[in-house]
BADO-559801 format. One record per residue (C-alpha): x, y, z; residue in three letters; residue number from 1. Coordinates in nm, 2 decimals, always signed. Layout:
[[X,Y,Z],'ALA',NUM]
...
***
This chain:
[[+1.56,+7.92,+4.99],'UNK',1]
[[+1.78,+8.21,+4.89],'UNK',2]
[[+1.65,+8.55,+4.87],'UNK',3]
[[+1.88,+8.80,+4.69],'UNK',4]
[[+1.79,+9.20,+4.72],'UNK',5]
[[+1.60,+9.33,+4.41],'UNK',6]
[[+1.54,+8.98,+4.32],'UNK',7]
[[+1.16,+9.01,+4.27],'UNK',8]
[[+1.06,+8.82,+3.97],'UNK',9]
[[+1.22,+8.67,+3.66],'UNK',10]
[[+1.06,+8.77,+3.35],'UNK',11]
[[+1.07,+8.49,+3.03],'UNK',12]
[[+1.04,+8.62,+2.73],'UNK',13]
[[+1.01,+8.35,+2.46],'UNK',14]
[[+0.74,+8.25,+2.21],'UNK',15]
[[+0.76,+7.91,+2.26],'UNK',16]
[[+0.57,+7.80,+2.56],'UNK',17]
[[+0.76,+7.47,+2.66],'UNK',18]
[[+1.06,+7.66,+2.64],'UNK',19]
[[+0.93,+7.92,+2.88],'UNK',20]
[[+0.80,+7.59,+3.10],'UNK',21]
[[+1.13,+7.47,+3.10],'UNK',22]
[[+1.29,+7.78,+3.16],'UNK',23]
[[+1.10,+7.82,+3.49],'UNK',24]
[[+1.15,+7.48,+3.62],'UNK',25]
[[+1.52,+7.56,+3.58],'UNK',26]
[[+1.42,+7.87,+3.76],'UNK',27]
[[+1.22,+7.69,+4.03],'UNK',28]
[[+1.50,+7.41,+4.09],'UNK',29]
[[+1.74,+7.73,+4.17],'UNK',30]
[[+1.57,+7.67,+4.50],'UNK',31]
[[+1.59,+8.09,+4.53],'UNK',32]
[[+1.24,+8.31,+4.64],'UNK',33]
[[+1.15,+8.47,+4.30],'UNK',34]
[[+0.80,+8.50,+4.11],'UNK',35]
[[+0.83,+8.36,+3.71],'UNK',36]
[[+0.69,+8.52,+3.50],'UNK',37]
[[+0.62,+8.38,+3.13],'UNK',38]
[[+0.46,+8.59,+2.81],'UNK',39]
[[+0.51,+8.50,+2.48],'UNK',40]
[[+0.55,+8.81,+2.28],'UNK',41]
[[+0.76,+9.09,+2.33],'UNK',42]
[[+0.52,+9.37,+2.29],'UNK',43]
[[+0.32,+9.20,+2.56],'UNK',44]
[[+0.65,+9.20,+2.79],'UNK',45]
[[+0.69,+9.57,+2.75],'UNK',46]
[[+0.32,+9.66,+2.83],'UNK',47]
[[+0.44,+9.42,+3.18],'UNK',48]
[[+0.69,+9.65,+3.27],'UNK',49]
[[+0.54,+9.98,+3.21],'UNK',50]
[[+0.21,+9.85,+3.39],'UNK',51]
[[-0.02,+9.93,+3.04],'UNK',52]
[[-0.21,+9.75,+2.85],'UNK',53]
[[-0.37,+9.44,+3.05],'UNK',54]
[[-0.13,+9.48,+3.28],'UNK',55]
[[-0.24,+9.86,+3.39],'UNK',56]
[[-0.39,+9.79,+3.70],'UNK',57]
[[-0.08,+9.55,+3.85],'UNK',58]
[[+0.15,+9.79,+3.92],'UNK',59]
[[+0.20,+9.58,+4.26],'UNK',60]
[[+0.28,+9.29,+4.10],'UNK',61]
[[+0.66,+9.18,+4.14],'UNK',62]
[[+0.93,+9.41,+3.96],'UNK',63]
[[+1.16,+9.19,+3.74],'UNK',64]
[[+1.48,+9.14,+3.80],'UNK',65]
[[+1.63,+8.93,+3.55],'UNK',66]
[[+1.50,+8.92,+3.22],'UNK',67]
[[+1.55,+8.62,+2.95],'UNK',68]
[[+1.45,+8.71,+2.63],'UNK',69]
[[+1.48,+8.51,+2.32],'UNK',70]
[[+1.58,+8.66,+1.98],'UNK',71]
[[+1.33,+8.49,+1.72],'UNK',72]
[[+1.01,+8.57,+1.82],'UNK',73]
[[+0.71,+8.69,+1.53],'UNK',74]
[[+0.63,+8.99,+1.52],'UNK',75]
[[+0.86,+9.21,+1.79],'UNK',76]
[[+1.15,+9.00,+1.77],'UNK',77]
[[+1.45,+9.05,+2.08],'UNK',78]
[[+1.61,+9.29,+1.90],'UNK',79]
[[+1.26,+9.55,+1.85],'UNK',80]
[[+1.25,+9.46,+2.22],'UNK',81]
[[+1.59,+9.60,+2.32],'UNK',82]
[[+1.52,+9.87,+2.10],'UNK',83]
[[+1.17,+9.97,+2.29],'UNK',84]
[[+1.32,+9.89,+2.62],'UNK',85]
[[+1.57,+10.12,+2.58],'UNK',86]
[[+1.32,+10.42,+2.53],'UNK',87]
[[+1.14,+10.32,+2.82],'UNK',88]
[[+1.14,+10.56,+3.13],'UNK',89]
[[+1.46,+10.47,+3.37],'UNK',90]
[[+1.21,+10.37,+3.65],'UNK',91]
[[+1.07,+10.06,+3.47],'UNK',92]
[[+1.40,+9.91,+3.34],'UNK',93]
[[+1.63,+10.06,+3.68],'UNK',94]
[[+1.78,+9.72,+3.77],'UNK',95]
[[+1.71,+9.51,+3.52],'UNK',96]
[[+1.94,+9.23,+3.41],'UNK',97]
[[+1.90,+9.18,+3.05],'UNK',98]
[[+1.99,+8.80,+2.90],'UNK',99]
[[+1.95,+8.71,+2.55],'UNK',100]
[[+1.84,+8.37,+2.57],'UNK',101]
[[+1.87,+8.22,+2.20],'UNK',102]
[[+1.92,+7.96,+1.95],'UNK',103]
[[+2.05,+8.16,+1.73],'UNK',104]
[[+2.38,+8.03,+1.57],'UNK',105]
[[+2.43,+8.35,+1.40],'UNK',106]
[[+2.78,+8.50,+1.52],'UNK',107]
[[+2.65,+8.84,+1.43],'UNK',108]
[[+2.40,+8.85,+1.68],'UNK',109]
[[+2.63,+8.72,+1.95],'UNK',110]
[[+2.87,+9.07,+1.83],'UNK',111]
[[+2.57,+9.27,+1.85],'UNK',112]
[[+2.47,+9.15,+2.19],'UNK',113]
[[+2.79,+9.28,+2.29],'UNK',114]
[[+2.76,+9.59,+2.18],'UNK',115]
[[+2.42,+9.69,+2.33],'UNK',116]
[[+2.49,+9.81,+2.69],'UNK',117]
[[+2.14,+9.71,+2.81],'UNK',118]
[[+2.18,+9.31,+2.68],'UNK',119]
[[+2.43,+9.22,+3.03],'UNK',120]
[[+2.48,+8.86,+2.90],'UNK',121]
[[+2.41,+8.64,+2.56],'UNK',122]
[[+2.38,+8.26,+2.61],'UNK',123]
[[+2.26,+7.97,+2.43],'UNK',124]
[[+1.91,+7.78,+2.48],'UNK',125]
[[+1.86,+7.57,+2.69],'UNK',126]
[[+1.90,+7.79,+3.05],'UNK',127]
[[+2.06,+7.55,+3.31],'UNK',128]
[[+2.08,+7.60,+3.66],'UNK',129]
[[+2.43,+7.67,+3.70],'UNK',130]
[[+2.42,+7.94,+3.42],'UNK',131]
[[+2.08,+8.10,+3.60],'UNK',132]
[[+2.27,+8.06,+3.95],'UNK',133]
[[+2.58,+8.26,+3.81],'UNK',134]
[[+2.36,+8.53,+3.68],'UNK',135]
[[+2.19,+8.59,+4.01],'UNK',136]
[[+2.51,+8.57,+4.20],'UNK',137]
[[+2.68,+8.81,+4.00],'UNK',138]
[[+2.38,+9.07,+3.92],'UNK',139]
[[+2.22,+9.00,+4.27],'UNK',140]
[[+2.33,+9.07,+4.64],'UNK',141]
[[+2.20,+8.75,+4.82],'UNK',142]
[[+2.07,+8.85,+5.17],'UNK',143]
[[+2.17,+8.65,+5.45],'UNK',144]
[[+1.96,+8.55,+5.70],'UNK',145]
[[+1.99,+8.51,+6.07],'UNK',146]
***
């Protein structure tokens, strides 16, 4: 299995749970050591990264390193997301590989993924293993092994 340095955990961010279960097999088949992680509503994803809410007493738990997040979600959609994330404190998001994850067909949001420096990449559903691979071997310094 692959390791790759900060690396920890990928978060999925998507309301749709067999979405998020096929998101982590495709994670899983990467065949690299990383903890999934899958919640379903955005506001519950930010309370996992700044350790509040049920999540308060897990501050050991596995930093992510790569987060998917899908646009359409009820309630805090992606884009409320992006917009909490970035007023989070720089040592919960340090490192953090944003991916918008979507279905979305609007070309809008594809121009304002662009334009928000936090969002690294925008891709269409459904991940795959090469696009996942790419992401890690881009973001992600893989560390060799003796």
């Amino acid at each position: 299995m692959k390791k790759y340095k900060d690396l920890e955990c990928v978060l999925l961010i998507d309301d749709d749970i067999s979405t998020n279960f096929i998101h982590r097999r495709i994670v899983e088949n990467a065949k690299i050591n990383v903890a999934v992680k899958e919640i379903t509503s955005a506001k519950e994803a930010l309370d996992y990264l700044t350790y509040s809410g049920k999540y308060q007493d897990l501050e050991s738990s596995p930093k992510a390193g790569i987060i998917f997040l899908d646009i359409n979600m009820p309630g805090m959609n992606g884009w409320d997301f992006i917009a909490e994330y970035k007023k989070l404190d720089e040592r919960h998001k340090a490192r953090i590989v944003v991916v918008m994850l979507t279905t979305s067909l609007n070309p809008d949001d594809e121009l304002h993924a662009a334009r928000v420096e936090e969002i690294a990449t925008y891709l269409h559903k459904p991940l795959n293993l090469e696009a996942f691979s790419t992401i890690a071997n881009t973001y992600f310094e893989e560390i060799k092994e003796n």
